[in-house]
C-alpha positions in Angstrom: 0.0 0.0 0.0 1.8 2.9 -1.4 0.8 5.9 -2.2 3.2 8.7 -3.6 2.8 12.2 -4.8 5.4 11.1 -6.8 4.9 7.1 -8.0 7.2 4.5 -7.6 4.9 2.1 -9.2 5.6 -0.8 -7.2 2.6 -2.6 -5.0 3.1 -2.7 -1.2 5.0 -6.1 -0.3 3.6 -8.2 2.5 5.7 -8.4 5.6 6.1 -11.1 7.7 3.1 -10.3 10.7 3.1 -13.0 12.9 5.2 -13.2 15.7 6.0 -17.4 15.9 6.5 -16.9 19.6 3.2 -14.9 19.9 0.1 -16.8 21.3 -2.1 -17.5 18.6 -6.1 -17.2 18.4 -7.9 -17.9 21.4 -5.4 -16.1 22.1 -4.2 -13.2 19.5 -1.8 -10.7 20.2 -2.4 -3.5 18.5 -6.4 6.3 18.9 -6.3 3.1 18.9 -8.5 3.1 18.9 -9.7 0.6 16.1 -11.0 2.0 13.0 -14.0 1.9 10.5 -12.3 3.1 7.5 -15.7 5.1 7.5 -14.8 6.7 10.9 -11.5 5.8 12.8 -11.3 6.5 16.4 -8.1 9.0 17.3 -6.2 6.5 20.0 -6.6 6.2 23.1 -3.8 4.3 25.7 -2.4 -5.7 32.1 -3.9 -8.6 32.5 -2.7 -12.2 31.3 -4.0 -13.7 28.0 -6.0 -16.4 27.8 -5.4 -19.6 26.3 -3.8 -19.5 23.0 -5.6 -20.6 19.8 -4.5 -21.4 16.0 -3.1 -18.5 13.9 -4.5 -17.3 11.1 -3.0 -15.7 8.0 -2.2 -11.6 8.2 -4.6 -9.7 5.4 -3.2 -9.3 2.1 -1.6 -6.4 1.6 -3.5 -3.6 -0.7 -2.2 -2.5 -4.3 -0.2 0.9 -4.5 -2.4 4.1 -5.8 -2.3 7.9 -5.9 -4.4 10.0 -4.1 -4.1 13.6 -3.4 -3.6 13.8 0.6 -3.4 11.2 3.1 -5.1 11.0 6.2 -5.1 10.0 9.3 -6.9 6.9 10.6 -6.3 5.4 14.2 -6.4 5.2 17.2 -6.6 5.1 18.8 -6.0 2.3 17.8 -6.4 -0.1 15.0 -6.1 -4.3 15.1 -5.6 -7.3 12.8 -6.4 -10.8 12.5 -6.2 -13.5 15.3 -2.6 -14.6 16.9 -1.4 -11.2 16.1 0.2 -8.9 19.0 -0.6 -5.1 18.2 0.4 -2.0 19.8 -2.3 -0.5 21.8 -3.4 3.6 21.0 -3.0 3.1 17.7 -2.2 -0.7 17.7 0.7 -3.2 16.4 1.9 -6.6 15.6 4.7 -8.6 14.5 7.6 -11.0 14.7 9.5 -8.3 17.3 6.9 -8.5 19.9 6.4 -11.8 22.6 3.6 -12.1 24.7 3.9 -13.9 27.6 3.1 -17.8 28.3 -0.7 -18.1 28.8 -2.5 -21.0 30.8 -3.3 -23.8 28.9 -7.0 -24.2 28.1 -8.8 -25.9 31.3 -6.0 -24.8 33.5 -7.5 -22.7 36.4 -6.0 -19.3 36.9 -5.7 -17.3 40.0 -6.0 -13.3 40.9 -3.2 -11.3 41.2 -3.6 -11.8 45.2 -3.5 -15.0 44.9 -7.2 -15.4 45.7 -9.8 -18.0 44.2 -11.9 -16.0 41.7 -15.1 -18.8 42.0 -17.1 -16.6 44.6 -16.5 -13.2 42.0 -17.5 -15.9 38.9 -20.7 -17.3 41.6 -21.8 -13.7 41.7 -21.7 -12.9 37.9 -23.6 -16.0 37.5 -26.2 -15.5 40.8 -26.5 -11.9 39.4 -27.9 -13.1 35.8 -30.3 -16.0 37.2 -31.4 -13.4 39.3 -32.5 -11.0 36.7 -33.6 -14.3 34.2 -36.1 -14.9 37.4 -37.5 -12.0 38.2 -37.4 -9.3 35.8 -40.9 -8.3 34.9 -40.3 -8.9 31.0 -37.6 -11.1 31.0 -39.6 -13.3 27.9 -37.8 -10.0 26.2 -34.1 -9.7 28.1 -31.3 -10.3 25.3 -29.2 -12.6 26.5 -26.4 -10.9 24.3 -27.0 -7.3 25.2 -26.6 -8.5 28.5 -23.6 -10.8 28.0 -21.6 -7.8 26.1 -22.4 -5.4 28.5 -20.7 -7.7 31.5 -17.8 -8.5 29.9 -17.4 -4.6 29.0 -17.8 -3.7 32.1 -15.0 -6.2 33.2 -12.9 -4.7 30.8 -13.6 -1.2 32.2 -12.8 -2.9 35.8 -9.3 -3.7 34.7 -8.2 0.3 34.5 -5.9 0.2 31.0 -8.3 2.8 29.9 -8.9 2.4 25.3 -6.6 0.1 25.2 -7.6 -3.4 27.4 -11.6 -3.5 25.4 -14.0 -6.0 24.1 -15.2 -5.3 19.9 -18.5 -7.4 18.8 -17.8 -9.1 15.8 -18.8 -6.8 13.5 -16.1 -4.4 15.0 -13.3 -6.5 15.0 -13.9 -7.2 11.2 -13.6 -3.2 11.0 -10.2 -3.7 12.6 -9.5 -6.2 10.2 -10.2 -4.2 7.0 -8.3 -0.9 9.0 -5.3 -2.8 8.7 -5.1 -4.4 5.4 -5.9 -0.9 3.7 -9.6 -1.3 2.0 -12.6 -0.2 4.8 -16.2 0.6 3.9 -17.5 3.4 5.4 -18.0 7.0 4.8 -14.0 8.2 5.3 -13.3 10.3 8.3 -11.0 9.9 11.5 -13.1 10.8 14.8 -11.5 12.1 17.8 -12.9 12.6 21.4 -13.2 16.1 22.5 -14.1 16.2 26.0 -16.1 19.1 25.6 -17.9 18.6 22.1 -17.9 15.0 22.2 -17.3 13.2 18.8 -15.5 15.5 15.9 -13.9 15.2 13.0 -10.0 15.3 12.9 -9.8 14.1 9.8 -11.2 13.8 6.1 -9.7 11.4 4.3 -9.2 12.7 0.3 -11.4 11.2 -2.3 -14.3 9.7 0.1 -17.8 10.3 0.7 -17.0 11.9 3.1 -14.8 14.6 1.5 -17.7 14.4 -1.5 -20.0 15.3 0.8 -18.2 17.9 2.3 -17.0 17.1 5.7 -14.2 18.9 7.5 -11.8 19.1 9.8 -13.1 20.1 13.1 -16.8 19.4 12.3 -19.2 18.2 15.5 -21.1 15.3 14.9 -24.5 16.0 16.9 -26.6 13.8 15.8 -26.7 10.1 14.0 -29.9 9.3 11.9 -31.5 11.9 13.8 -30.5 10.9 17.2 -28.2 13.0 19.6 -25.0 11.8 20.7 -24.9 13.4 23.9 -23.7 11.7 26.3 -22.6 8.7 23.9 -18.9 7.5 23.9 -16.5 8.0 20.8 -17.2 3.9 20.7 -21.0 4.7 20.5 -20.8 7.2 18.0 -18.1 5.5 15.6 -20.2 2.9 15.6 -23.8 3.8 14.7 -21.9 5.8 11.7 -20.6 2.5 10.6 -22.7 0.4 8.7 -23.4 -2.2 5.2 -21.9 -0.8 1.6 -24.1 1.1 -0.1 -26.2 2.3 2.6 -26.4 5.6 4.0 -26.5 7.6 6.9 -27.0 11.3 8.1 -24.8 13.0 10.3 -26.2 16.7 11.8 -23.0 18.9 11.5 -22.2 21.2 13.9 -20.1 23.4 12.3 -18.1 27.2 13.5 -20.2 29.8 12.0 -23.3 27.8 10.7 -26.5 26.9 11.7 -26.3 22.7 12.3 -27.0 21.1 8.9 -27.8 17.6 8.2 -25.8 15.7 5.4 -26.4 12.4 4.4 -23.5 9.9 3.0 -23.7 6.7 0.9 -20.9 4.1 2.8 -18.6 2.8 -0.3 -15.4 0.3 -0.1 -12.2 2.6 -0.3 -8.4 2.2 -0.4 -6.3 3.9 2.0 -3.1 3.9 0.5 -0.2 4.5 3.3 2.8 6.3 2.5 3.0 9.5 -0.2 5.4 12.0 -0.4 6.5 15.2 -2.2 9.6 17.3 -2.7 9.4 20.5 -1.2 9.3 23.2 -3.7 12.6 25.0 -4.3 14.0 22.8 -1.5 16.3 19.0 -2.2 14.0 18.1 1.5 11.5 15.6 1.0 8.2 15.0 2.7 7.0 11.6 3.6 4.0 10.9 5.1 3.0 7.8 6.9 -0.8 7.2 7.8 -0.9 3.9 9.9 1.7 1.0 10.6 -0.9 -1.4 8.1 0.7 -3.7 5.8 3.3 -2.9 3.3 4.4 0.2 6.0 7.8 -0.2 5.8 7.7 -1.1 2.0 5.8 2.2 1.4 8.4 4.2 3.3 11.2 2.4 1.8 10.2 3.3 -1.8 9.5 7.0 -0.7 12.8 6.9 0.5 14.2 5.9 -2.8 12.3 7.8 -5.1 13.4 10.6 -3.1 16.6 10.3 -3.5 16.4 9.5 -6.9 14.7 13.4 -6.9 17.7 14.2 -5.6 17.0 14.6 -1.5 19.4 15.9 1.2 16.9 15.8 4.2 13.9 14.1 4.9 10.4 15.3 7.3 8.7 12.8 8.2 4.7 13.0 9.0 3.7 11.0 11.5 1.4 13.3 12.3 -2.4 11.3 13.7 -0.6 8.1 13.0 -2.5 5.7 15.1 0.4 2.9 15.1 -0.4 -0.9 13.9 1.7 -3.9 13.6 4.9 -3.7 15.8 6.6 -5.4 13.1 6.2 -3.0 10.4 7.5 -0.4 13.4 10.5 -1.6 14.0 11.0 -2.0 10.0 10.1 1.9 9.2 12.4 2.9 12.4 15.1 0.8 11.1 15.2 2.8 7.7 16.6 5.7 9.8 18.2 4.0 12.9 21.4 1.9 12.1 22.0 0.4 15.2 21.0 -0.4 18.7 17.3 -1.4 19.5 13.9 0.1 18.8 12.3 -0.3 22.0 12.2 -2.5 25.2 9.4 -4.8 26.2 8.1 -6.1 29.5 6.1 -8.5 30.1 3.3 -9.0 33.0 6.0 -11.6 34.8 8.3 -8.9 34.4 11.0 -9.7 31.8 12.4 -7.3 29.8 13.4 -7.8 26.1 15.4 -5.5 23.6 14.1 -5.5 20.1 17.2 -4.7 17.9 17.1 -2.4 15.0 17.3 -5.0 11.2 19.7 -3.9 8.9 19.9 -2.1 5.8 18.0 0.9 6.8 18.1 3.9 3.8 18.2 6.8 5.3 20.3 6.5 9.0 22.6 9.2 8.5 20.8 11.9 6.4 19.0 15.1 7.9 15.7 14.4 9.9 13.0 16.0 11.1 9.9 14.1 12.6 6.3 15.7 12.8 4.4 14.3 15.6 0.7 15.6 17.4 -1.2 14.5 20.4 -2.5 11.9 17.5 0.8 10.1 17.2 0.1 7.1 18.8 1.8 3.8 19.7 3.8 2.4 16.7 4.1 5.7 15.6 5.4 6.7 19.0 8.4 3.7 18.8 9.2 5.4 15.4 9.6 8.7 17.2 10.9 7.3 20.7 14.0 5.7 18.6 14.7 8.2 16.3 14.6 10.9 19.0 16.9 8.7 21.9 19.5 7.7 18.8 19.6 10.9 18.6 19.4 10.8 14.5 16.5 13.4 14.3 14.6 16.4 15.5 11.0 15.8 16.4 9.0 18.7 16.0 5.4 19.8 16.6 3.1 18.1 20.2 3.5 16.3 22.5 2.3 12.3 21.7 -0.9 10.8 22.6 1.3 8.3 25.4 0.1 4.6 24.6 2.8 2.0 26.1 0.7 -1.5 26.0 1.3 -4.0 23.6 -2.4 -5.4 23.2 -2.8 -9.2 22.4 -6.2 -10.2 20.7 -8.0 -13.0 21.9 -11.5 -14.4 20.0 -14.5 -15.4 21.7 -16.5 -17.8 20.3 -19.4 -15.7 18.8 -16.6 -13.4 16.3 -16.0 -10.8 19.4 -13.0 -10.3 20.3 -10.9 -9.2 23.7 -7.8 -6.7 23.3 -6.0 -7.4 26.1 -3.0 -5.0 27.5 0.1 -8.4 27.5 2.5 -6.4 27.8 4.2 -2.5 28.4 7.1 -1.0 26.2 9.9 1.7 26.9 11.9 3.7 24.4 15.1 2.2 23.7 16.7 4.2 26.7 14.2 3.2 28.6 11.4 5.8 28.9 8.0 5.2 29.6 5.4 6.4 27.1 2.4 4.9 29.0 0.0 8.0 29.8 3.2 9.9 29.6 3.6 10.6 26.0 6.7 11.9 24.1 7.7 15.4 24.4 8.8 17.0 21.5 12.4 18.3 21.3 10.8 21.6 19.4 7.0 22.3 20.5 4.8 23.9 17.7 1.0 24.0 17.9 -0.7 23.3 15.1 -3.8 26.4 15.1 -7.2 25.3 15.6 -8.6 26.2 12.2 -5.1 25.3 10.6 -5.0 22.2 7.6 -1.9 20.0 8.0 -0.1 20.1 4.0 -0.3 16.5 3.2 2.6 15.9 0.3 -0.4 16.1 -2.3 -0.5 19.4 -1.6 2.7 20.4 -1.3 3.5 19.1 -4.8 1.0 21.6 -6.4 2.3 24.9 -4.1 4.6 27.3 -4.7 8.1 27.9 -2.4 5.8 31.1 -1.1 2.3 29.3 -0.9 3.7 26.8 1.4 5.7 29.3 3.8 2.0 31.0 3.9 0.6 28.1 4.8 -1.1 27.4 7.8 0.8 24.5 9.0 2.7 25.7 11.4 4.4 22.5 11.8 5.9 21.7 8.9 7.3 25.3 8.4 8.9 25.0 11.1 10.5 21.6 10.8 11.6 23.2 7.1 13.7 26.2 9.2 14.8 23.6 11.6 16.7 21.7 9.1 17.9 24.5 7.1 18.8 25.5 11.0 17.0 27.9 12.1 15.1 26.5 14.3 
């Protein structure tokens, strides 16, 4: 999945996804935040796994394609197929990451305090018979309803806040398609604000979505006609979703309008992951990565050489509302620009730390290097940033990061729904915590409210003056940073 302001015609390769020392399903090892391609969560940030399962295969990966600017899908976090690890926030997978040994199927397991959890279980159980017995309409109770709501509630009661969550089947099928590049959906990234509740961070070029008119920063009232007050980002993102070819109306709030309703035919879509752009009058180049998906690292790699075959002397990467993905295709695009060392440290929940080494052959590990990064950049996005900032190979420039630090192992029920489960933490390769910390940028630029990021599509079609009138902030800055004036 490659997609270049400037082609280099080949197809995203498929990268080896599974780790071999992962647990597989029944046990599968990613702001977050787990996507509809039609609306993608921005991310969000332990407890043993369960009893491991067969693997299956990773999704193919998607055919290269232009498009004119790439967007942003996430987050908060984004998952794959079963016996896959994934970073949690944005989410990730891959041979680097090892979850830890879980029980074998039958074996009891005990608390952290050592206690037997059969009275807790003896309650859940009294608790429903109770209700089956006496509820005045229980000839009407859904037993599924009820079921999901328990074990969400459970997975509220661990604490690891976005990350540690249960997905029905239909959403961990979303998850599926947000990582192998083609969604159905309408084509926006959703954020949580915690005063507006559910708005759009992003629009993703060439979807209904950006047909219809949708922009950065819009409020999503209302679905079909009913408010989402009150509703979680999880609630909202997922009465937008829906079947291909249907539709559904979103009521806008908008800055300077009256509310409007607009109403949006879901479609399949591609979402092509890497493009880039020289910088006019400039030998930088501009690379942008949307998601750690499939084909990641290929994408980056062929940016990387079609750049310098234009001749490049510095590079800004855009990882800019990056949500992460597969671990594996993180430690591949930080090895492009890191040549030695380790990407990042893991622990598991018995404690044991593990180095993941940088793989060689990287492109680009002694040229100029600036990274963007925004309070979207989210788990595998943040081991890109965490390595390249504590190798000290590159400036990072623009917000602080969201601050995901689980590695999330996916574990399917036996209905299609699906537990993501925090198995593990991870540090920066000297060691830093990013869990609910975040990374701090090493040059802080705030990216203006009504402000529109210049995605490499753009760039490609401005002028040397257009662009330094821009209103990212960001990337004009990481431009005077490597020219050194920053």
């Amino acid at each position: 999945m490659l997609v270049v302001a400037r082609r280099s015609g080949a197809p995203a390769s498929q990268r080896p996804m599974i780790d071999p020392t992962a647990p597989a399903p029944g046990s599968s090892p990613d702001r977050s935040a787990t996507p509809d391609p039609s609306v993608t969560p921005a991310p969000a940030p332990m407890a043993p796994p369960p009893a491991p399962g067969p693997a299956l295969p990773p999704p193919p990966p998607s055919s290269a394609r232009g498009r004119r600017g790439a967007p942003r899908i996430v987050t908060g976090a984004i998952a794959a197929a079963m016996g896959i690890v994934l970073f949690a926030g944005g989410i990730a997978v891959g041979h680097a990451t090892v979850a830890p040994e879980a029980p074998q199927p039958g074996t009891a397991s005990t608390s952290p305090s050592g206690s037997d959890a059969s009275q807790e279980l003896d309650l859940i159980n009294q608790a429903w018979q109770t209700i089956q017995d006496h509820y005045v309409d229980a000839a009407h109770l859904d037993d599924q309803a009820m079921a999901y709501a328990a074990i969400e509630g459970m997975t509220k009661a661990v604490g690891d806040e976005g990350h540690t969550t249960f997905l029905t089947a239909a959403e961990s099928k979303a998850v599926d398609q947000s990582l192998s590049g083609t969604f159905v959906g309408i084509g926006i990234q959703v954020s949580s604000d915690t005063t507006n509740g559910a708005v759009v961070n992003t629009v993703i070029p060439n979807t209904p979505a950006d047909e219809a008119g949708l922009m950065r920063g819009d409020r999503i009232a209302a679905v079909n006609g009913t408010t989402t007050e009150g509703e979680s980002i999880d609630q909202v993102i997922s009465r937008i979703r829906g079947p291909e070819g249907e539709s559904v109306t979103l009521t806008i709030d908008r800055a300077g309008t009256q509310p409007f309703d607009v109403t949006i035919v879901r479609r399949k879509f591609d979402l092509p992951l890497v493009e880039w752009s020289m910088i006019p009058d400039q030998t930088t180049a501009l690379i942008r990565l949307d998601q750690f998906a499939t084909g990641a690292t290929k994408g980056v790699q062929d940016a990387i050489k079609a750049a310098k075959a234009e001749g490049a002397t510095a590079i800004v990467l855009d990882l800019r509302g990056n949500p992460g993905g597969y671990v594996n295709e993180a430690v591949g695009v930080a090895s492009q620009f890191v040549g030695d060392g380790i990407v990042y440290r893991s622990i598991d929940a018995s404690g044991e730390e593990k180095d993941v080494p940088v793989e060689p052959g990287g492109l680009w590990t002694t040229g100029p290097l600036v990274v963007l990064t925004d309070g979207n950049t989210a788990s595998s996005a943040e081991i890109v940033t965490g390595a390249i900032q504590d190798a000290g190979r590159g400036t990072v420039v623009g917000e602080k990061t969201f601050g995901t630090g689980t590695v999330l192992g996916r574990f399917d029920l036996a209905d299609g729904s699906s537990l993501r489960i925090g198995v593990e933490r991870w540090l920066t390769r000297d060691g830093r915590p990013i869990w609910h910390e975040g990374l701090e940028p090493d040059v802080t630029v705030a990216l203006p409210a009504d402000a529109s990021i210049a995605f490499p599509g753009d760039v490609q079609s401005m002028t040397a003056s257009e662009l330094a009138s821009s209103s990212d902030t960001q990337l004009i800055r990481a431009l005077a940073v490597l020219k050194g004036d920053g």
